[in-house]
N, CA, C and O of each residue as an XYZ file, in Angstrom:
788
protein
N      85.658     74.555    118.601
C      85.708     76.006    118.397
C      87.158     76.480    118.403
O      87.936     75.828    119.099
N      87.642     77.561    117.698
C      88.759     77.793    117.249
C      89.398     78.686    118.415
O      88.588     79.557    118.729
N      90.302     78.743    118.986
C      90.735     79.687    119.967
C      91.747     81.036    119.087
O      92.699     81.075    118.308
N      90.956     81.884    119.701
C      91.695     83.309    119.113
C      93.146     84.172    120.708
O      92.472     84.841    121.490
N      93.770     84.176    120.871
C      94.288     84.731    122.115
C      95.381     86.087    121.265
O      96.389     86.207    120.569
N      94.090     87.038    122.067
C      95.160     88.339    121.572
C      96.122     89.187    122.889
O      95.502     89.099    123.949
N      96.918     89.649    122.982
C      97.556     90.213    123.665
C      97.980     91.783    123.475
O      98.113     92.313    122.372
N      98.182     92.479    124.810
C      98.524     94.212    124.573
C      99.169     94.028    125.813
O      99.156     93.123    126.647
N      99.850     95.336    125.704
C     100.994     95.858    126.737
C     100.309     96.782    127.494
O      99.397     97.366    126.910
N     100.558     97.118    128.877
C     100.092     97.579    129.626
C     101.596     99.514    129.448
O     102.684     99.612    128.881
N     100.992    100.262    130.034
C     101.942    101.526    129.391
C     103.330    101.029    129.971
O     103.473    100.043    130.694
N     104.524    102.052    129.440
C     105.515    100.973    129.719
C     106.449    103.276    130.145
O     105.796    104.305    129.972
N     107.779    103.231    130.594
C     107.975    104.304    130.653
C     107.418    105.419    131.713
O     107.321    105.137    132.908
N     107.122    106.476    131.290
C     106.675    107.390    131.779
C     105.368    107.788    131.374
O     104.694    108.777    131.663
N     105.098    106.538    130.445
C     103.515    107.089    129.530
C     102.610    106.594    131.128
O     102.837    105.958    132.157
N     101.502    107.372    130.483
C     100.529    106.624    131.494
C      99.241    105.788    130.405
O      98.265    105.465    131.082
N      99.139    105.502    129.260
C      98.733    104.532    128.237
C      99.295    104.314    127.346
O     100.265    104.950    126.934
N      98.629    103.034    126.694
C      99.369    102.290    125.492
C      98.341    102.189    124.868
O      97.269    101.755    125.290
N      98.686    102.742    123.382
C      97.692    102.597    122.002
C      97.254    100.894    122.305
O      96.103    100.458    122.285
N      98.163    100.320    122.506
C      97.676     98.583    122.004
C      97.015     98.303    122.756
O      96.056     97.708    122.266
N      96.922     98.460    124.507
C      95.910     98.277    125.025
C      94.696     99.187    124.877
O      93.599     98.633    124.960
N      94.723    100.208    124.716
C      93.317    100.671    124.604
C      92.666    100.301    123.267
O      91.512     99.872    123.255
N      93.233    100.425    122.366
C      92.224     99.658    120.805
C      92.210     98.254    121.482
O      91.364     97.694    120.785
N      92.488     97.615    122.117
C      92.312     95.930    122.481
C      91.139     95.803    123.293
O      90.409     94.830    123.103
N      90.815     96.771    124.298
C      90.225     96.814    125.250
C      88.705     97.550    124.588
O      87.555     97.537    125.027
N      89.217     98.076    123.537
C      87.543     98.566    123.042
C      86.822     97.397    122.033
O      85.708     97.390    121.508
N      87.667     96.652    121.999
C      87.374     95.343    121.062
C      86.295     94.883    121.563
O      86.434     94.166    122.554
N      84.932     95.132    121.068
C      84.020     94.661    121.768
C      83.308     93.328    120.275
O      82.277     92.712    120.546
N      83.545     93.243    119.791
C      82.877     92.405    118.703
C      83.013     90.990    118.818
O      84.147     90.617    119.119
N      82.265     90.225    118.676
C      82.706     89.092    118.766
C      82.539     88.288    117.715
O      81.525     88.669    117.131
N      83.086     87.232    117.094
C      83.182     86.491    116.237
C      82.595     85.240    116.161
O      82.948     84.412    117.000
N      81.892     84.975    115.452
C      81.119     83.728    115.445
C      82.227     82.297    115.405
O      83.140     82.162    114.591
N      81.967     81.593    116.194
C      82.644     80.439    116.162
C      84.367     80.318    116.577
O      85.231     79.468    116.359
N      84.342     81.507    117.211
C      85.593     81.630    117.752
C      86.005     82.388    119.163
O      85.606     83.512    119.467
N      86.786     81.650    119.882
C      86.502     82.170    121.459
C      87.817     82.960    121.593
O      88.941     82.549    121.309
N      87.601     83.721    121.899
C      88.198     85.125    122.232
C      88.928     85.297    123.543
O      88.166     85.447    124.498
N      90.519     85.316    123.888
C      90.823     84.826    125.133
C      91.956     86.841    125.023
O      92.673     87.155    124.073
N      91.763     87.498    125.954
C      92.348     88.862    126.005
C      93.397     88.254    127.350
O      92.987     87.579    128.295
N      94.663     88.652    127.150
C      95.423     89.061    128.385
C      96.275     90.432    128.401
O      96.788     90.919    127.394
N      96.335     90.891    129.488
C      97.349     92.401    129.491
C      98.444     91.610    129.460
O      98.551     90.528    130.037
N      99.456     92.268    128.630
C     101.402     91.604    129.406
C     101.894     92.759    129.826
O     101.509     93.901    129.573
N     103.026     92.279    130.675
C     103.695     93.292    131.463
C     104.669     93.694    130.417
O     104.841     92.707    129.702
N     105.460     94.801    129.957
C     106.235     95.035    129.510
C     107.799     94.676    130.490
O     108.240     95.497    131.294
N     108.357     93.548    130.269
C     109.327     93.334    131.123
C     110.268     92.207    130.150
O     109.678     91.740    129.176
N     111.807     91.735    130.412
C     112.234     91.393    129.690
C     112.119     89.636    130.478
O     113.026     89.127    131.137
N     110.888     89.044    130.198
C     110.718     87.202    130.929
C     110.982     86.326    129.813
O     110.259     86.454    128.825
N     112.042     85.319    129.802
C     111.875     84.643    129.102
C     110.708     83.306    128.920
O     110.298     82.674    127.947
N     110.338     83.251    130.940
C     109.134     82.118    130.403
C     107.587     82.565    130.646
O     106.677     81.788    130.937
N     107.487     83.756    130.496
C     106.129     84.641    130.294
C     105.772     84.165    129.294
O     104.695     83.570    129.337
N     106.523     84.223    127.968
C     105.749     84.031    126.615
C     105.216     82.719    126.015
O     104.225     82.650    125.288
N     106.065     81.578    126.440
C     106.047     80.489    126.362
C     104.864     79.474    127.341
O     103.950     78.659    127.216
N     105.441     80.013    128.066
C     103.852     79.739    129.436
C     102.505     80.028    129.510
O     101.687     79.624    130.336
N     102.288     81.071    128.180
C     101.211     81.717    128.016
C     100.923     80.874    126.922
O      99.735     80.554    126.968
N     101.489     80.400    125.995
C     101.204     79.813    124.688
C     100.977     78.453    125.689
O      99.811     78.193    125.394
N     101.212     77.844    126.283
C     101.340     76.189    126.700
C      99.851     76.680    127.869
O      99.003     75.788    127.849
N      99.570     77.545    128.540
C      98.120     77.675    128.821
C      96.958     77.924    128.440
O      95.974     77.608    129.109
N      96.875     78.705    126.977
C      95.684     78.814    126.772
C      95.864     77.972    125.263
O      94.871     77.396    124.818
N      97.059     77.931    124.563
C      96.954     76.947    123.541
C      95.744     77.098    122.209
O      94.860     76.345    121.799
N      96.111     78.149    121.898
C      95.579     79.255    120.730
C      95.859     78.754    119.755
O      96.995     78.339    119.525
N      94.695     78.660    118.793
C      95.077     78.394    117.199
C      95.407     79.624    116.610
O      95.745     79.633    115.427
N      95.373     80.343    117.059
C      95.496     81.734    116.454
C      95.976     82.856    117.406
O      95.293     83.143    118.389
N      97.424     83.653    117.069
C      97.614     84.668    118.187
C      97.799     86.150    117.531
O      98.450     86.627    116.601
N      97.071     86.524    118.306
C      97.323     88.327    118.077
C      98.180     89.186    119.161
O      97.713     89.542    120.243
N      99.466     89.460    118.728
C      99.923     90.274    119.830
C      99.777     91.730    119.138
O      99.855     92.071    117.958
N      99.574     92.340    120.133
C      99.293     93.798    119.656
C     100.560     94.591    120.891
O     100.749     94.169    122.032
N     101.160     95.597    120.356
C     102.095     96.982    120.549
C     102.192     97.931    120.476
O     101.739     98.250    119.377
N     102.535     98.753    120.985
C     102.753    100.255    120.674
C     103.867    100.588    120.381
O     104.795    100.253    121.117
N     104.138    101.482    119.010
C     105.321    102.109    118.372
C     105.023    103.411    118.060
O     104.363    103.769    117.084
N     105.590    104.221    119.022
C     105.037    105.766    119.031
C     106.292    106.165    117.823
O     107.332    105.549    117.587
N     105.699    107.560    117.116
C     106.380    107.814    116.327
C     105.770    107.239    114.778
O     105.891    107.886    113.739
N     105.155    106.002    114.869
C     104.856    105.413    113.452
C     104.022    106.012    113.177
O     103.492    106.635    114.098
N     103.303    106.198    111.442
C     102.268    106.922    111.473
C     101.389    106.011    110.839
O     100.464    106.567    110.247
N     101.407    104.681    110.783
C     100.572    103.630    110.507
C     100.444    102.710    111.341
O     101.413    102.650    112.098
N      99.237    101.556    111.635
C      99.091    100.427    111.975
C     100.189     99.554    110.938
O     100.021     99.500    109.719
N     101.411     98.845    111.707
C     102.236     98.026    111.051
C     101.976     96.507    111.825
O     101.891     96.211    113.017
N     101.877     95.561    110.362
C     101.636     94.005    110.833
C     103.513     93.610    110.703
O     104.185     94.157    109.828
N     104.160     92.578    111.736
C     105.669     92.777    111.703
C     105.787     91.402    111.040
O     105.368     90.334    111.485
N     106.457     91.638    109.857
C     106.584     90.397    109.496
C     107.397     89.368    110.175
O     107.061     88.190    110.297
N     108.708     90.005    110.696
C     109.963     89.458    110.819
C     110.009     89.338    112.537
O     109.367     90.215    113.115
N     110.660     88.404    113.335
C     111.421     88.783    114.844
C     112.918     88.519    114.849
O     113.468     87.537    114.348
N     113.320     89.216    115.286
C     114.880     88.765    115.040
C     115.594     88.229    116.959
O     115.161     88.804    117.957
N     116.408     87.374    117.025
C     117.025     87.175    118.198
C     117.899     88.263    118.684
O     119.077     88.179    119.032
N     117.274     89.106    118.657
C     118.586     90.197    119.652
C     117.664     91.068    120.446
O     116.486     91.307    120.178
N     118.393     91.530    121.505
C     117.934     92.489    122.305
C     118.779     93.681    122.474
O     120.009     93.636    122.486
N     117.861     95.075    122.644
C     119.070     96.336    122.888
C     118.322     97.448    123.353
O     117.931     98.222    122.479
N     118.016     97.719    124.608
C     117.018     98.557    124.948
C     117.947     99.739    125.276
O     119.093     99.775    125.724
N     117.106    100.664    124.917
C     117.607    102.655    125.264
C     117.265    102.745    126.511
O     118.135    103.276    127.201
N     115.965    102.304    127.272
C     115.423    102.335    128.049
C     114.807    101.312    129.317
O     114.628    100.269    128.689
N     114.461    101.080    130.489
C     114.655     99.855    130.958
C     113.165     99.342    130.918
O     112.340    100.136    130.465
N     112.701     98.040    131.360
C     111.557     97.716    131.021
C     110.637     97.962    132.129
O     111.365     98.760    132.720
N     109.374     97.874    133.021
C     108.767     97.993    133.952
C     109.524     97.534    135.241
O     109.154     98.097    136.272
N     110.476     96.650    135.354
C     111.039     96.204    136.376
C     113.032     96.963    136.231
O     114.126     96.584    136.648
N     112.615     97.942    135.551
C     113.919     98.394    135.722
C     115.417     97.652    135.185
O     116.566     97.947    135.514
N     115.042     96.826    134.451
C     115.887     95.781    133.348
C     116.223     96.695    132.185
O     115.417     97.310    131.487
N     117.934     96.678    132.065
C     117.898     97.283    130.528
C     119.045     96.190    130.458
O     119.766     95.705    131.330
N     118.917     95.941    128.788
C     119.596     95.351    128.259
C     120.556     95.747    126.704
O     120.077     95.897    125.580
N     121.733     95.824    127.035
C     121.927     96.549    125.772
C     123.150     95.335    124.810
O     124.375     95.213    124.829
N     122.320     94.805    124.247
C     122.872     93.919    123.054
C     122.881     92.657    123.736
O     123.632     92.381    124.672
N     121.974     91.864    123.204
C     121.933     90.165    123.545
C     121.236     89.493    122.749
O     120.152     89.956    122.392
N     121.759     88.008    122.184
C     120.894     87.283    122.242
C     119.112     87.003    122.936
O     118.616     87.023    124.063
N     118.846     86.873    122.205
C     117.499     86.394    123.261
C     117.309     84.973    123.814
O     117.024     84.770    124.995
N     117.535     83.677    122.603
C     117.895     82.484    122.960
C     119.150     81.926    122.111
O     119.229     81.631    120.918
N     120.124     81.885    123.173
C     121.496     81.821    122.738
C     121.759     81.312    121.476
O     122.421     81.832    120.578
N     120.954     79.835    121.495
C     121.214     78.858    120.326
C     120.328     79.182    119.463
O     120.405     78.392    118.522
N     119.522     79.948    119.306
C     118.144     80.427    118.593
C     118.573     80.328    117.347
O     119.788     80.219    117.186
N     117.622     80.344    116.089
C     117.664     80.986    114.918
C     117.804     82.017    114.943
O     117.656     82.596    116.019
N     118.133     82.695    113.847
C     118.378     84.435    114.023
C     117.088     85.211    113.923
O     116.962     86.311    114.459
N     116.145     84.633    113.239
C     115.175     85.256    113.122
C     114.169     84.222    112.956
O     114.471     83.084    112.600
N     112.634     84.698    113.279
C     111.577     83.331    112.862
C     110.624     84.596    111.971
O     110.402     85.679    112.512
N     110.178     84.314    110.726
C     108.619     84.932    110.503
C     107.503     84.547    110.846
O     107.282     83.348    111.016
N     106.356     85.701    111.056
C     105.256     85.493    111.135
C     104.627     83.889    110.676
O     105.205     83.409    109.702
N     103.661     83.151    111.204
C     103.005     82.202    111.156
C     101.797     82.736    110.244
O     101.127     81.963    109.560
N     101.688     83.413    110.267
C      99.833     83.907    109.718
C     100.469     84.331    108.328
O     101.640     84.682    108.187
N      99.621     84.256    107.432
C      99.368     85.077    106.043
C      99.077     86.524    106.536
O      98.003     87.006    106.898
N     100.553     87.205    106.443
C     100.226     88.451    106.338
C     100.340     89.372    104.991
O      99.897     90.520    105.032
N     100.801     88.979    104.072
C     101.185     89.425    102.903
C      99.233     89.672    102.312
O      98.683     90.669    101.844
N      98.855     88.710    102.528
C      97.328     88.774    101.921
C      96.243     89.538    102.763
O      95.146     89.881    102.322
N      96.688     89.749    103.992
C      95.796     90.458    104.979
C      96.252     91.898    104.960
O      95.394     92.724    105.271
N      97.419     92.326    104.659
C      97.713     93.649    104.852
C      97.158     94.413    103.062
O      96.785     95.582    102.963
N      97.235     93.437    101.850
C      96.839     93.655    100.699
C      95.032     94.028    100.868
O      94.512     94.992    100.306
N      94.382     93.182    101.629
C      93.328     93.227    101.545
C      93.066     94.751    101.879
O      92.476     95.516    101.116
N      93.640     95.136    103.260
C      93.254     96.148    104.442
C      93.689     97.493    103.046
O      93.177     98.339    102.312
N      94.425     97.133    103.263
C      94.682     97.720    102.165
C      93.991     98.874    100.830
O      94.127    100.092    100.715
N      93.237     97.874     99.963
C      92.722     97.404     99.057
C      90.941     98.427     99.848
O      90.342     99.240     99.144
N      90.625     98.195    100.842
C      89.976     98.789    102.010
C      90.082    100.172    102.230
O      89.075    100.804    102.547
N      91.253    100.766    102.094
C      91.807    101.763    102.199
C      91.865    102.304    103.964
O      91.830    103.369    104.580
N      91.939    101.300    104.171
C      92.947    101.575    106.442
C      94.008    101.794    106.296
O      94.686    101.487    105.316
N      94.357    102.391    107.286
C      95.916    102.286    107.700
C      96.902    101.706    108.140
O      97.534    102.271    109.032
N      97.343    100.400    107.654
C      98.112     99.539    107.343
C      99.438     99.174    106.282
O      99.442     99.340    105.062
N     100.175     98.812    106.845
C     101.299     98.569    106.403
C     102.401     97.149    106.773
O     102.159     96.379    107.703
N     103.319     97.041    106.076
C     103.467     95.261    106.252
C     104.889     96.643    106.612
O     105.181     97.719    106.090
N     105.577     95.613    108.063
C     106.771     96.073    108.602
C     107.412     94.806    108.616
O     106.866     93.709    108.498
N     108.897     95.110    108.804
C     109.819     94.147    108.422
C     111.160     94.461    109.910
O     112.305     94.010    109.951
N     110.565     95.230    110.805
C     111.356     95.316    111.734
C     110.363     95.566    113.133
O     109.473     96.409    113.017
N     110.442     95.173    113.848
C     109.578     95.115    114.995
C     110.830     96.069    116.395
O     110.438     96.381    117.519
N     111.582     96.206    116.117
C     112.420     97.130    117.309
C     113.549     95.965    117.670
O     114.065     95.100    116.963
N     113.687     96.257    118.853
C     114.991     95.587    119.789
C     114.576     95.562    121.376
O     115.323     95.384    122.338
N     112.796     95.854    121.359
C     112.804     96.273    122.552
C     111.569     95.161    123.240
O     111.420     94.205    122.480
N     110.880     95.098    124.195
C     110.276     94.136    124.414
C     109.182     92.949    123.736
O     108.855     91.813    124.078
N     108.690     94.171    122.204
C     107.924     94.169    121.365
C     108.507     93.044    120.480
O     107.802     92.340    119.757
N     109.309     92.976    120.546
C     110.102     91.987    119.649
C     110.839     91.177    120.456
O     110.734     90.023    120.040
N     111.540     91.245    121.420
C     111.558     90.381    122.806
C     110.646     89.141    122.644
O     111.036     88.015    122.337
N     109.295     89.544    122.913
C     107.985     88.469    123.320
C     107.473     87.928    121.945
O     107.059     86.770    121.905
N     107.478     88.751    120.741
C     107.345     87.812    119.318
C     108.241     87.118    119.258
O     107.962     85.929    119.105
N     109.321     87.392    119.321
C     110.598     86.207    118.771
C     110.445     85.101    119.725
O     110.777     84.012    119.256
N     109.899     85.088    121.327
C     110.101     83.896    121.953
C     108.379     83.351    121.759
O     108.174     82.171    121.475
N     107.648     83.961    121.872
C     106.280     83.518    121.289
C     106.770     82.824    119.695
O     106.584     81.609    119.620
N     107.225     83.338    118.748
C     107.378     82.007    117.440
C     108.189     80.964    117.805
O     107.885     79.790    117.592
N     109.121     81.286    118.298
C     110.547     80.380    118.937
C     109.695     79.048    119.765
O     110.181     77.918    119.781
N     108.352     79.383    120.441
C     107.611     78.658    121.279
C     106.929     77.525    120.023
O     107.221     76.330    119.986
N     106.287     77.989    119.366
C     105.518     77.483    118.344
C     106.615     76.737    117.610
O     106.486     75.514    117.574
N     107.581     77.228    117.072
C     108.627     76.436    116.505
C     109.213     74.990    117.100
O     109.018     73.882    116.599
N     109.764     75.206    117.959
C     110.024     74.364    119.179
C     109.002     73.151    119.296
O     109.373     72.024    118.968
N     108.187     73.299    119.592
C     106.923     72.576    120.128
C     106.040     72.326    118.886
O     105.054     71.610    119.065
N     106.183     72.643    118.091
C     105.357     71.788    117.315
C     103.911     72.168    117.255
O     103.044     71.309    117.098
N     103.622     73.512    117.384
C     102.606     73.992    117.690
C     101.218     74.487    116.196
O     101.492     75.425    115.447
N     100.356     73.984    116.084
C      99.365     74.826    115.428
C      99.065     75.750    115.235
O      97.922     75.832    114.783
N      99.621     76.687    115.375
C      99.227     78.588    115.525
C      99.485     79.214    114.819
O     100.693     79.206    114.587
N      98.809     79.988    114.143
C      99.407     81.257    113.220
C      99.291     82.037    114.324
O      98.357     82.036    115.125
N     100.555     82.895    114.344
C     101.276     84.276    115.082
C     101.477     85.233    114.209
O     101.986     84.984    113.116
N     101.005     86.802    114.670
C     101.085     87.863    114.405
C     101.613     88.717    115.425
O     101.394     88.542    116.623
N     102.417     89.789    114.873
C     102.305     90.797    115.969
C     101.889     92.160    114.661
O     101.994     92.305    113.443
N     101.298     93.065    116.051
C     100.875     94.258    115.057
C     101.008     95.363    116.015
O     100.599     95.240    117.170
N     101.555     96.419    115.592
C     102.439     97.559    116.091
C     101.259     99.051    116.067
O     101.404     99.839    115.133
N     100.372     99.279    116.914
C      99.773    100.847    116.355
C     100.512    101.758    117.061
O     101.138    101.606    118.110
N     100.355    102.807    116.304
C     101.351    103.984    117.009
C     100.312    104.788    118.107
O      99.439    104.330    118.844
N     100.631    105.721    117.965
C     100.007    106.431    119.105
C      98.739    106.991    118.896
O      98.636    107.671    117.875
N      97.546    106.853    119.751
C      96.688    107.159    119.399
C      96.199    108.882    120.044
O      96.691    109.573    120.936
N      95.105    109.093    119.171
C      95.305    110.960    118.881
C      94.749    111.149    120.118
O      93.862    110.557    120.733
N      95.618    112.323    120.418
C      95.345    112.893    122.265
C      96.256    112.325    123.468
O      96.365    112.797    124.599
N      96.987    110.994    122.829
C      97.452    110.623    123.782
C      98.931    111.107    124.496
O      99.189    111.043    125.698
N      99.759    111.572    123.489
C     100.659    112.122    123.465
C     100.330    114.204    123.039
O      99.752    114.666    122.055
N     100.945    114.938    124.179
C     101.380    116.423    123.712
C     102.486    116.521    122.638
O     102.504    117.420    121.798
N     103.391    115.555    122.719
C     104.478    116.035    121.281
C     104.084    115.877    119.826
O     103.068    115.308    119.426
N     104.781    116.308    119.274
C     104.472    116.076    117.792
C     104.247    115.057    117.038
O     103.921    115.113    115.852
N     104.409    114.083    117.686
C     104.197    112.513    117.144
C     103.198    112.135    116.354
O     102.025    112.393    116.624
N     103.609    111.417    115.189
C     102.141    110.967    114.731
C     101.520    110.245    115.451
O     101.957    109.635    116.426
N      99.954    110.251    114.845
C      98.972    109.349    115.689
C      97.675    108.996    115.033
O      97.498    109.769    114.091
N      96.657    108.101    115.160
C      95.623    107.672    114.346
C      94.520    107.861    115.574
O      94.677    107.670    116.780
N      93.434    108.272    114.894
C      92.344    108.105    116.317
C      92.163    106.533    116.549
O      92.784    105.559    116.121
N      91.140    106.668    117.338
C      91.681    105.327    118.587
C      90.285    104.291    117.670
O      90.425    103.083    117.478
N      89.062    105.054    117.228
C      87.867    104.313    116.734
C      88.527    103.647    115.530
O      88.402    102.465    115.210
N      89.389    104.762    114.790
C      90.139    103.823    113.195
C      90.482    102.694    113.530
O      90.104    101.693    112.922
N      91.236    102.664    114.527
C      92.412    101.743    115.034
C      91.602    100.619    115.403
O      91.660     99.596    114.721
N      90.693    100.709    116.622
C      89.451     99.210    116.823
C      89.022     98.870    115.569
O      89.013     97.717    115.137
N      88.587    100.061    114.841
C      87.395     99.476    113.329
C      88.739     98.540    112.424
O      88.527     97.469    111.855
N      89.927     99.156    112.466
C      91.238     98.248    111.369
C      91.044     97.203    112.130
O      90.569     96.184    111.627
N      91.400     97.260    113.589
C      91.755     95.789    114.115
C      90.613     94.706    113.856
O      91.093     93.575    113.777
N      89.160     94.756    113.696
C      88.300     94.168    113.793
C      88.182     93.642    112.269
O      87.962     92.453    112.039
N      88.359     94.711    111.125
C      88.556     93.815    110.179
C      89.720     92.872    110.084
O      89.523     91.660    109.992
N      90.686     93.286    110.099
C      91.809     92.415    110.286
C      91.811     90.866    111.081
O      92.545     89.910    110.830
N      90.840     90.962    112.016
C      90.647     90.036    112.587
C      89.711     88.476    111.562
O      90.055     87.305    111.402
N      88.325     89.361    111.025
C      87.892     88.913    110.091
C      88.458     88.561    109.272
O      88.499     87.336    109.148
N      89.180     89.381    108.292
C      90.317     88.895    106.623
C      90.446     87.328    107.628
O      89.848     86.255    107.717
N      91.666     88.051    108.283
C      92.348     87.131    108.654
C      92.095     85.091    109.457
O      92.773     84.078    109.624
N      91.010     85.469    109.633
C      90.184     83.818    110.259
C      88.807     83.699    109.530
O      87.900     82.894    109.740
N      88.864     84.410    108.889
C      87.614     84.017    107.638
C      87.293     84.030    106.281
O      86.200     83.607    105.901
């Protein structure tokens, strides 16, 4: 049986939720022939969180899911790049402003998964989706770049994704865009399908 391991961020800031965990957490569907492994991550800057997680549950398939307030689409990230540069510090009070992530790293790794054909499909569907080509500087891209960097390294089987929803409606008072929270489970669930079937 095929292992699926998706991941969400727990709120990070002054929010008191995160779009990615709550569409993750309403994920109630399950998929035939494929086992379904959910963890919360901490929003924090670990280098062997991400790697340790891939070498324990050892996923043919990973879904990291994020929150990018401000976006006004579900974005799949194509790209991770090795740098870090936070405005803000992470749950443990870590800020980092301009670094490497792994010194000797590549500069960047792409996505493992066919996303070019999954975001066409969703697409094609008419959801709210979009293929992104920048994932931030901030933990969101932190934990993709060392999650592919892991798979790279090691020799690993996995298609890797990360996917970015913005804020979901109600959750934020400012002006921010936002998608309701049912769109957002119903996109993720097809997406899940395109994508392993």
């Amino acid at each position: 049986m095929k292992k699926l391991l998706i991941t969400a961020f727990v709120p990070f800031g002054k929010q008191t939720h995160n779009s990615s965990l709550e569409v993750v957490r309403k994920l109630r569907k399950q998929f035939k022939g494929i086992e379904l492994v959910f963890v919360k991550l901490p929003v924090v800057f670990n280098i062997d969180l991400y790697g340790d997680l891939l070498k324990q549950h050892q996923p043919d398939y990973l879904l990291m899911c994020g929150q990018a307030g401000g976006r006004k689409l579900i974005e799949c990230e194509k790209v991770a790049i090795n740098y870090v540069y936070s405005r803000q510090p992470d749950n443990i009070g870590v800020i980092i402003k301009g670094s490497r992530i792994i010194y000797d790293g590549p500069d960047a790794y792409f996505s493992t998964a066919p996303l070019l054909p999954i975001v066409n499909k969703l697409q094609e569907e008419k959801l709210p989706v979009q293929m992104s080509f920048s994932a931030g500087t901030y933990v969101c891209n932190f934990s993709y770049y060392l999650m592919l960097h892991t798979i790279h390294i090691h020799h690993l089987c996995c298609e890797a994704m990360f996917v970015h929803f913005p804020y979901f409606a109600g959750q934020t008072a400012d002006n921010f865009p936002s998608l309701g929270l049912k769109e957002m489970v119903n996109t993720l669930k097809r997406l899940i399908e395109i994508w392993l079937f």
